[in-house]
C-alpha positions in Angstrom: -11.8 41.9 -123.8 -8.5 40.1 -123.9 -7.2 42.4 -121.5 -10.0 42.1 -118.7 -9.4 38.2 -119.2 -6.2 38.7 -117.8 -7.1 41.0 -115.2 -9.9 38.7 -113.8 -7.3 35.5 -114.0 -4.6 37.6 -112.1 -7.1 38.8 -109.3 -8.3 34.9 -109.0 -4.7 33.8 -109.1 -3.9 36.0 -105.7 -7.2 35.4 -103.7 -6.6 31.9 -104.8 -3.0 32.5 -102.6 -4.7 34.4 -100.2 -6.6 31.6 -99.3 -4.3 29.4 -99.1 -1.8 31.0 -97.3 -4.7 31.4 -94.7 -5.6 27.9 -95.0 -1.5 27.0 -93.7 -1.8 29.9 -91.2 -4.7 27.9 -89.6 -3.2 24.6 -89.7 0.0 25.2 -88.5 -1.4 27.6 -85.4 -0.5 25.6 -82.1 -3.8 24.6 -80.3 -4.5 26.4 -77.3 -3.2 26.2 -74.3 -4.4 23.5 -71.8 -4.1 25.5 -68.7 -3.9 23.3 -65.3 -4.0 23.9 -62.1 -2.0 21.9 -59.2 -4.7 22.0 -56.5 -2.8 20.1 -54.5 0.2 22.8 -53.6 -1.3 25.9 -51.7 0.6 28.9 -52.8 0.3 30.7 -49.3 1.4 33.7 -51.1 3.8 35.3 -48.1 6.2 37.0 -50.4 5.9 41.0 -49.6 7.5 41.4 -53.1 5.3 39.5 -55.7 2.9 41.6 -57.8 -0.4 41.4 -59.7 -2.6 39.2 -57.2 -3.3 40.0 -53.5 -0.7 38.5 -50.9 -1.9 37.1 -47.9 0.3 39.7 -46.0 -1.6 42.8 -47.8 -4.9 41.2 -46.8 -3.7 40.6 -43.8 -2.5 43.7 -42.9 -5.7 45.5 -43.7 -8.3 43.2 -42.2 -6.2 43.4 -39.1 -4.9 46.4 -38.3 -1.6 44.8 -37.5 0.8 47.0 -39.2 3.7 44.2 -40.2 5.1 44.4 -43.4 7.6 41.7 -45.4 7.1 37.8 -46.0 5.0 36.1 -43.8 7.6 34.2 -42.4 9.0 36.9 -40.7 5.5 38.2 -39.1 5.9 36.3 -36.1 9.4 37.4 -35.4 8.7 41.4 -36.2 5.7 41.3 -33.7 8.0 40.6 -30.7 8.1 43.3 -28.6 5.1 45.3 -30.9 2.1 43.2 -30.9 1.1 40.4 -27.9 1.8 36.9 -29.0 0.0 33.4 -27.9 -1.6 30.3 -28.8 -5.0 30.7 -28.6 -7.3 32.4 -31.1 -8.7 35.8 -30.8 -11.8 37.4 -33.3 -9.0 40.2 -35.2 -5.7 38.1 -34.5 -3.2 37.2 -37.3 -2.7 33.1 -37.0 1.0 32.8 -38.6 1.9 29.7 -40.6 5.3 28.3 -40.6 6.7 27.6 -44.6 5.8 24.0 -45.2 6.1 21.8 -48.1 5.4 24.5 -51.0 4.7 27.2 -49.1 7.9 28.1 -48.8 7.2 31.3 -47.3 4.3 31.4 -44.9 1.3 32.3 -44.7 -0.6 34.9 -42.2 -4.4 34.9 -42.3 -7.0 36.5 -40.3 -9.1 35.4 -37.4 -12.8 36.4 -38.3 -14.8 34.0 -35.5 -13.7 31.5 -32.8 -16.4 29.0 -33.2 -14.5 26.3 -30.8 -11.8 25.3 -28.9 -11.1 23.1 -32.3 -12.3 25.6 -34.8 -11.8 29.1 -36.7 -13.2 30.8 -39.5 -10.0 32.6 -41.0 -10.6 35.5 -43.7 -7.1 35.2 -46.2 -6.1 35.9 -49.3 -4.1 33.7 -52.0 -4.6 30.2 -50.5 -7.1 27.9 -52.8 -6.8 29.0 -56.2 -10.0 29.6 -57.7 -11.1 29.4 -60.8 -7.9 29.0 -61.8 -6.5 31.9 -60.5 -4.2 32.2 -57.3 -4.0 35.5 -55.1 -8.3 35.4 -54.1 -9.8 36.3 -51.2 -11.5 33.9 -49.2 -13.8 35.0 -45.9 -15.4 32.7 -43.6 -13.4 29.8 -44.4 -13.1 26.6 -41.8 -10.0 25.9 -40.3 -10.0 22.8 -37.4 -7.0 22.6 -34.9 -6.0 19.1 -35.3 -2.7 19.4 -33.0 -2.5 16.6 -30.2 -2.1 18.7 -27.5 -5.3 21.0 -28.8 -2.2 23.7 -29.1 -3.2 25.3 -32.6 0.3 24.1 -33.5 -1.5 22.4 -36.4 -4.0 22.9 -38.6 -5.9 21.7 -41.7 -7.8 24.3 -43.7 -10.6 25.0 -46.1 -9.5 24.3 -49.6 -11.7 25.7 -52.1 -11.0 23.6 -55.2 -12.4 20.2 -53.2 -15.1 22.3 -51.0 -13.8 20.8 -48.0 -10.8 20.8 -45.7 -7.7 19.9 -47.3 -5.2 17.0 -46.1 -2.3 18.6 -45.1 -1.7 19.4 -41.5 0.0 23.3 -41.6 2.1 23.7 -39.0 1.3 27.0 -37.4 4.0 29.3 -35.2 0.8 31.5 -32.6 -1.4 34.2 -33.1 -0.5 38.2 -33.4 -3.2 40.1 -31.5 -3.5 43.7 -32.3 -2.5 44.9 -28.9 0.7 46.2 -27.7 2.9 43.6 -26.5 2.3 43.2 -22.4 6.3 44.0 -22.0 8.6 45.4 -25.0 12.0 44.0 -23.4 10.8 40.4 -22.7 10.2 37.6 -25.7 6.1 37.4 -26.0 5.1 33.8 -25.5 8.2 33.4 -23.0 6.4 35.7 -20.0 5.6 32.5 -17.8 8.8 30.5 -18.5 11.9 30.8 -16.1 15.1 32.4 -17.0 18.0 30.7 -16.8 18.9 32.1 -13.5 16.4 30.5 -12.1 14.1 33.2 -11.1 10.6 33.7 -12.5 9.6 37.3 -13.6 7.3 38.0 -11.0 9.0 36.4 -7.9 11.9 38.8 -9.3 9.9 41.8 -8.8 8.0 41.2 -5.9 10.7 39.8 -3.8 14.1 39.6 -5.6 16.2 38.9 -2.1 14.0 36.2 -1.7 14.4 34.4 -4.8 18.4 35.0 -4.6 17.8 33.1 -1.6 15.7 30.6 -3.1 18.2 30.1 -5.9 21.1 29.6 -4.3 19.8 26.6 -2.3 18.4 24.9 -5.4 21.6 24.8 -6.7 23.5 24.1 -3.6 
């Protein structure tokens, strides 16, 4: 009898420590984690290199058809002489941001529907974080040309988090079209400007004595 005494004291004697030991586990456990998000700095999510969520240059790439790879930064640049450049929007057209503020490399986002001379609706990936979570698609979205000159030099685009338009003003480089670029040896955007000889491209070709001509006594 003595002996089951002792046994029942010891067993009490460790769930007692069990409990205890739990008790200290639970206190001393840090709370969890108040996760935030800054809704105020767009990701843009041009790096070719980052993992786990979508890039906007993945999305890009396969909603458009325009075969550029690397950070969206360097979209703009890669297209000359590939794909046909400009300034105005186009339904299937890649509208390149410049790095701004926290976006530090771009952004490239796709042209679903030209509404108006002021306004897209951009399919993209990785701009408002939602839900908490950075890297998701967004389709149909609102962006409003709010440049001077009516340019698309700058624009101001749906931001998920505050169901409207966000503040900032992105400063945008043109539009990629998925076409071949008019003339693979010239800059696109630059077909209309004058070299610095003074001759335009197409007074060059139809007439080139001409314009020598024409050259020499502007600068005589």
């Amino acid at each position: 009898m003595l002996q089951l005494a002792r046994v029942y004291s010891s067993n009490m004697r460790k769930k007692h420590i069990l409990a205890t030991m739990a008790a200290l586990v639970a206190f001393t456990a840090p709370a969890a984690a108040n996760l935030s998000t800054d809704f105020n700095g767009v990701s843009g999510g041009g790096s070719s290199k980052l993992p786990a969520y979508l890039q906007c240059v993945t999305y890009a790439r396969q909603a458009t058809g325009i075969n550029l790879k690397g950070d969206a930064w360097t979209w703009w640049d890669q297209a000359e002489g590939q794909y046909a450049r400009g300034t105005a929007p186009r339904a299937g057209a890649v509208m390149a941001f410049r790095p701004y503020g926290k976006m530090q490399l771009g952004h490239v986002a796709a042209v679903n529907q030209v509404i108006d001379s002021r306004t897209v609706l951009l399919n993209h990936s990785n701009w408002s974080p939602i839900n908490g979570r950075a890297g998701q698609v967004e389709e149909n979205v609102e962006a409003k040309d709010v440049s001077p000159a009516n340019d698309w030099s700058e624009v101001q685009v749906w931001y998920d988090p505050i169901h409207k338009l966000g503040g900032t003003r992105w400063p945008v480089t043109g539009f990629i079209y998925n076409k071949k670029a008019a003339n693979s040896n010239s800059k696109a955007g630059n077909s209309n400007r004058t070299p610095e000889h003074g001759l335009t491209r197409s007074g060059a070709n139809a007439d080139p004595i001409g314009n020598i001509i024409a050259a020499y006594s502007r600068a005589s």
